[in-house]
N, C-alpha and C positions, 0 to 999 in steps of 0.2 A: 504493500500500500504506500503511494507516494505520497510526497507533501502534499500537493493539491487537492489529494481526495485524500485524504486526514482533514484537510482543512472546510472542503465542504461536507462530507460527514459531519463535521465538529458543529460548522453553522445552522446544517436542517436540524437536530437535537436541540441545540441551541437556543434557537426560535419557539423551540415547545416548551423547552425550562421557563424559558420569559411567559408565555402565555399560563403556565401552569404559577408562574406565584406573581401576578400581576397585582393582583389586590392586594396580595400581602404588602407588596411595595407601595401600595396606595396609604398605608397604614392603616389596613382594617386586615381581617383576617381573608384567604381565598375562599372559594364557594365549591359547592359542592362539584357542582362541574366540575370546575379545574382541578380541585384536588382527584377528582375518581380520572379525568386525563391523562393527571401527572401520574398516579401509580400504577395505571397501563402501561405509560412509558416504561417506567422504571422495572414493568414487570417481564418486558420486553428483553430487557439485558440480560441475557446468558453469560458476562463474565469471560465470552470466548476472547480471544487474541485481539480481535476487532476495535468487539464492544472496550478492552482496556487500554487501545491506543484512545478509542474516544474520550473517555472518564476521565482518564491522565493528561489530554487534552484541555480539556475544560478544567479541572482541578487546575493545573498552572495557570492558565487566564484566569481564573476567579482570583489566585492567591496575589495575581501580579495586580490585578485591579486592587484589592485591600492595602495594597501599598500607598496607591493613589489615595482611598479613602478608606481610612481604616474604622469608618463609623458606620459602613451598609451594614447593618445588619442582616440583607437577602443574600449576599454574599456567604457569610457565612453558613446562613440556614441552606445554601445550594448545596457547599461546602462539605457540611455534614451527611446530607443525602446522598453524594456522590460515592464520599466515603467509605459508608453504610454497603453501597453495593459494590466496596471492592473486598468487604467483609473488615474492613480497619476500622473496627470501632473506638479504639480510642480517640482516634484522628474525629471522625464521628462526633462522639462527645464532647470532645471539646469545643467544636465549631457549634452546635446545637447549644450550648452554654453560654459560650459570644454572641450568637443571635439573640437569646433572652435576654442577653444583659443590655444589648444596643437595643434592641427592638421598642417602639414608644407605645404605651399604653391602647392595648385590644388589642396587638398582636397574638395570635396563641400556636402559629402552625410553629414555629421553633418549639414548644414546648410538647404537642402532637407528637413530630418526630423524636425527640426524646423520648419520650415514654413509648413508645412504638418500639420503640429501639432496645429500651431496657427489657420491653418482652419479650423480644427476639431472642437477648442475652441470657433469658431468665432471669433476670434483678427483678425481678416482681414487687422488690419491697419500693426498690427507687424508681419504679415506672407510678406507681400509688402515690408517692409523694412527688413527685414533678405535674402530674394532672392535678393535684390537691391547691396547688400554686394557684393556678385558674381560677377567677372568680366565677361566681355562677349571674353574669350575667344574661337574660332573657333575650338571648342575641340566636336564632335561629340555627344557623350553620355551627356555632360554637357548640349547641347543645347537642347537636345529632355530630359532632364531631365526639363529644363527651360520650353518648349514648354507644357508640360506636368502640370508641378504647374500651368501657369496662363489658362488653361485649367481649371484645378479644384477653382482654385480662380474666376475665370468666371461664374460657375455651383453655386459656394456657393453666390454670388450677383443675378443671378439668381434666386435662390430659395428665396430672400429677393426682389423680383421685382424691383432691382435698375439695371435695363436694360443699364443706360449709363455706369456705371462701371462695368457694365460686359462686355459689347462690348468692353470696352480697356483691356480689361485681353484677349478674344478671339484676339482680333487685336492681342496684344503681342504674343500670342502660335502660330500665324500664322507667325509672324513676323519668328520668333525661329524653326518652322516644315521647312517653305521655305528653311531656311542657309542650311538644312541640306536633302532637297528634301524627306521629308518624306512623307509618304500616309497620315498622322495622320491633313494634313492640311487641306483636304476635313472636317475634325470635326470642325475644328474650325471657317471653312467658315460656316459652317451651325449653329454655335453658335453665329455668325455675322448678317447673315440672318434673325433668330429667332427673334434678339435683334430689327432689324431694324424694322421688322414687330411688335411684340409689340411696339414699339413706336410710329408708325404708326397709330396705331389701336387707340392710347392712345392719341393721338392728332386729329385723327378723333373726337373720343366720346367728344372733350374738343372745336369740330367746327374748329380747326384750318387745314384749307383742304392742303394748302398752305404747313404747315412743314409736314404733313404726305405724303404728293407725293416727297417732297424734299428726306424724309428719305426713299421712297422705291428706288428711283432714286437710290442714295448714297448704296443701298445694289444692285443693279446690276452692281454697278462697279466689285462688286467681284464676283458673278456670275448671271450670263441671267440663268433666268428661267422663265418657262410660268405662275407659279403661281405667280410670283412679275408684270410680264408684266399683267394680267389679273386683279389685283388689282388696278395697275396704270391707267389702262384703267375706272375701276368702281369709282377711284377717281375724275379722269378727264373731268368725262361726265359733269360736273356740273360747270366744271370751263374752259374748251377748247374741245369741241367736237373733233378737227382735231386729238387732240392728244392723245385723248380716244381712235379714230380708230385708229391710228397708234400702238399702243399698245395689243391693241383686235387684229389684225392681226396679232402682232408678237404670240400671245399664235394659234391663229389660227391654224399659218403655224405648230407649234411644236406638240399642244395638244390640238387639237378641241373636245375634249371629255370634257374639263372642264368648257366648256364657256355655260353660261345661253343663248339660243339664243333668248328668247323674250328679253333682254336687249341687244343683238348685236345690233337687229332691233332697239330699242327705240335710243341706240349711233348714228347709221347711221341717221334717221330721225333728230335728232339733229346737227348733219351736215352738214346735207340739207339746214336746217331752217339755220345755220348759214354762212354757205356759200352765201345765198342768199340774207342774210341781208346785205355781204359784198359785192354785185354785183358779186359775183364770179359765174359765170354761169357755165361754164366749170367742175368747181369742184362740184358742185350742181348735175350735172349728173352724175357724176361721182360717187359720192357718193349714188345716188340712183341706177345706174346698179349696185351697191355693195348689197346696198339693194336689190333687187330683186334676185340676185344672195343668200345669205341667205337663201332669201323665200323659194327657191327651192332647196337649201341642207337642209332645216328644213324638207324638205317633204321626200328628197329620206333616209335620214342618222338617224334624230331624230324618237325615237320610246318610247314608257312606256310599260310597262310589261303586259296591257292591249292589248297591239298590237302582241308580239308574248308566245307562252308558252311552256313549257317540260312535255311531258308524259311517267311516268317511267312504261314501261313494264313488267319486270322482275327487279329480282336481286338475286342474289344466291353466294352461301359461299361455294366451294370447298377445301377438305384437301388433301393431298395425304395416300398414306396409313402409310408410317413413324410421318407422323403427324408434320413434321416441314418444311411443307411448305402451304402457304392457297394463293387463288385466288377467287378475289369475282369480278363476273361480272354481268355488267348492261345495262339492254336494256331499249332504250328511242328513243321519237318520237320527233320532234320538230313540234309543232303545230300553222299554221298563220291562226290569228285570223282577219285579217284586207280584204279588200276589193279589196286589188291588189298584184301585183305577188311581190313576195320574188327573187329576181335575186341573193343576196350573203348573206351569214351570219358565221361571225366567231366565231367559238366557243369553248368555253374554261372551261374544268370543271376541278375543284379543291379537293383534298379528304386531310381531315383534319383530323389528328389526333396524340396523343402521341404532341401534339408543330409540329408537322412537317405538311407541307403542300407539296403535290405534285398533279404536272397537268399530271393528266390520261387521258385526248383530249384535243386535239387541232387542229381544223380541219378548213376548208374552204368549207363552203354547199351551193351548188343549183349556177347558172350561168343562164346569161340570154336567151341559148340554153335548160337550164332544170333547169326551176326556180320551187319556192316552189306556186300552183298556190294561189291562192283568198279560204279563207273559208279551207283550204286542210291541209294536216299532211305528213309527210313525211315519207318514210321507214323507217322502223327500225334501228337503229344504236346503238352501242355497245361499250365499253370498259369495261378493266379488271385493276384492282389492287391486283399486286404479294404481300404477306409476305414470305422473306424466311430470314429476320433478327427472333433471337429467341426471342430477346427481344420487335419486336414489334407484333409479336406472342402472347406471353401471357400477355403485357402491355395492346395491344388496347382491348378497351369497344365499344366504340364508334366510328364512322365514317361520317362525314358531308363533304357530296357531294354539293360544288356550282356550277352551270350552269354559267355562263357569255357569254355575247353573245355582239357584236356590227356588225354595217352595214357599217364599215369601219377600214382597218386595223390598223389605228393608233389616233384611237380615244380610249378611254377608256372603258371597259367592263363592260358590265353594268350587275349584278347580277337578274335572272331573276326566278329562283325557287332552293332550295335547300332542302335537303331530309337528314335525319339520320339513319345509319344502323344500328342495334346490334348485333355485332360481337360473 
């Protein structure tokens, strides 16, 4: 690589550094644009032979300009970033340091990369107290900038399984998304969640039942879901019946696809028996028309793969004559393998491939005026999946058809034969 292209290399990079900390130099902080830009860029550099004629390029012209003026503080803040991705973090730090100190009031992206920086390093103690600096002013990009480090400061205690210090990093990003009604607070509720449930699990395995129902409690404050209520229910069986069912119901009403029902029944039986111990008569029956009421959604809804199947009749790969468009269809039976009629069955197949996943049926089969009978198979039924992208044209090899099938619309699909095509 000669001078000359070192040197216009060095200028188109160059031009995106300026655009990416523009505001900063205005002396406010950058926006979110530019910063998610700027660490595209950056994310860009592989560190090959190239990229470190570039870096080392720009590092000297930054350092030669501070000579000129030794008060930019954008300077240094480039300085540090460049640094950073030659993996020389002292160099790093130190420039991130001089930027704070020149930087004039509402700057905060020097202090950003610092603490970005110390999590990278793992200094976790000193990434916490370099954002702590930060005032919490009601400044929009600062706050979803805030909301965003104890995000990743949460992820990196995570990955070290100290689940309570992550959970106040997530609290914090939640705290910071909310000021600012961002989408990004669904992430951190789910980083909340994770936490509570590892800890859960981890006071289970240590016998203590008592703080892992407390901790799953403590995560549906922030959100109701049927997998927290369905755990609290299997916590509970052993320590309060009533409120194992109370819990088993509430996943019920949402997502009766995910509940084991031989231990519905075994909760309810337990109910029974404890309501009776408590002279509760009333509730005792109760509790068993709940039971009995199970016995008979186990029979019309739960099924195994044993009980219905898919029969691929055909399949075939259509071109057109230009050749840039293909259609492969597929003929299939659904086959009841059990002893009584099939009145409904929903069904949902999925064709995978390239990463992408699309539902090529979704249908609603047989009713109880023209059910699927005993022992019988069904007409034939068909769909087609179009290519007229080029690239998923001559990308796909492969293609994996899942069937999914349930005997009620809002329970969960349960996967029941899948096939691979060769494209």
């Amino acid at each position: 690589m000669n001078k000359s292209e070192i040197l216009e290399y060095a200028r188109t990079v160059f031009i995106a550094l300026i655009a990416a900390m523009i505001i900063a130099a205005g002396a406010t902080c950058f926006s979110n644009v530019i910063a998610e830009h700027h660490y595209k860029l950056a994310s860009k550099i592989q560190n090959k032979e190239q990229d470190n004629q570039m870096i080392g390029f720009l590092i000297s012209k930054y350092e030669k300009e501070l000579q000129k003026d030794s008060s930019n503080y954008v300077l240094n803040s480039r300085l540090g970033e460049l640094y950073e991705l030659l993996f020389s973090y002292e160099q790093a730090e130190k420039n991130y340091k001089l930027a704070i100190e020149k930087a004039p009031y509402g700057v905060y992206s020097p202090y950003i990369g610092l603490a970005r920086m110390y999590i990278k390093t793992d200094k976790l103690d000193k990434a916490q107290i370099t954002i702590k600096k930060l005032k919490n002013i009601d400044h929009k990009p600062l706050l979803i900038e805030k909301g965003n480090f104890y995000m990743e400061l949460g992820d990196a205690f995570w990955k070290k399984s100290s689940y309570i210090a992550a959970l106040k990093q997530y609290k914090l990003a939640l705290f910071f998304y909310k000021k600012v009604d961002s989408e990004k607070a669904e992430l951190a509720i789910t980083g909340i969640l994770d936490c509570y449930s590892r800890l859960a699990s981890k006071h289970f395995m240590e016998g203590k039942l008592t703080e892992a129902v407390h901790d799953l409690e403590t995560a549906l404050i922030y959100k109701n879901t049927p997998v927290l209520n369905y755990k609290l229910a299997l916590l509970n069986q052993d320590i309060d019946a009533f409120e194992a069912v109370k819990y088993i119901e509430k996943t019920y009403a949402v997502d009766p696809g995910i509940i084991n029902y031989d231990l519905y029944e075994q909760i309810l039986i337990k109910a029974i028996k404890q309501a009776q111990a408590l002279n509760m008569y009333t509730e005792a029956k109760l509790y068993y028309q709940k039971y009995k009421m199970i016995k008979q959604f186990k029979k019309r809804y739960i099924f195994t793969d044993k009980d219905y199947g898919i029969e691929i009749v055909s399949h075939k790969l259509k071109t057109n004559i230009f050749g840039n468009k293909k259609t492969i269809d597929v003929k299939f039976r659904v086959k009841n393998k059990t002893k009584e009629s099939l009145n409904t069955l929903f069904v949902v197949v999925e064709a995978k491939y390239n990463d992408k996943t699309d539902i090529v049926y979704n249908e609603v089969l047989f009713s109880k005026k023209n059910p699927l009978k005993p022992l019988a198979t069904s007409d034939t039924l068909h769909f087609i999946l179009k290519f007229d992208d080029e690239k998923d044209i001559i990308n796909t090899k492969n293609i994996v058809f899942n069937f999914n099938i349930s005997k009620k619309q809002n329970m969960r699909k349960f996967t029941i034969f899948s096939f691979e095509m060769h494209k």
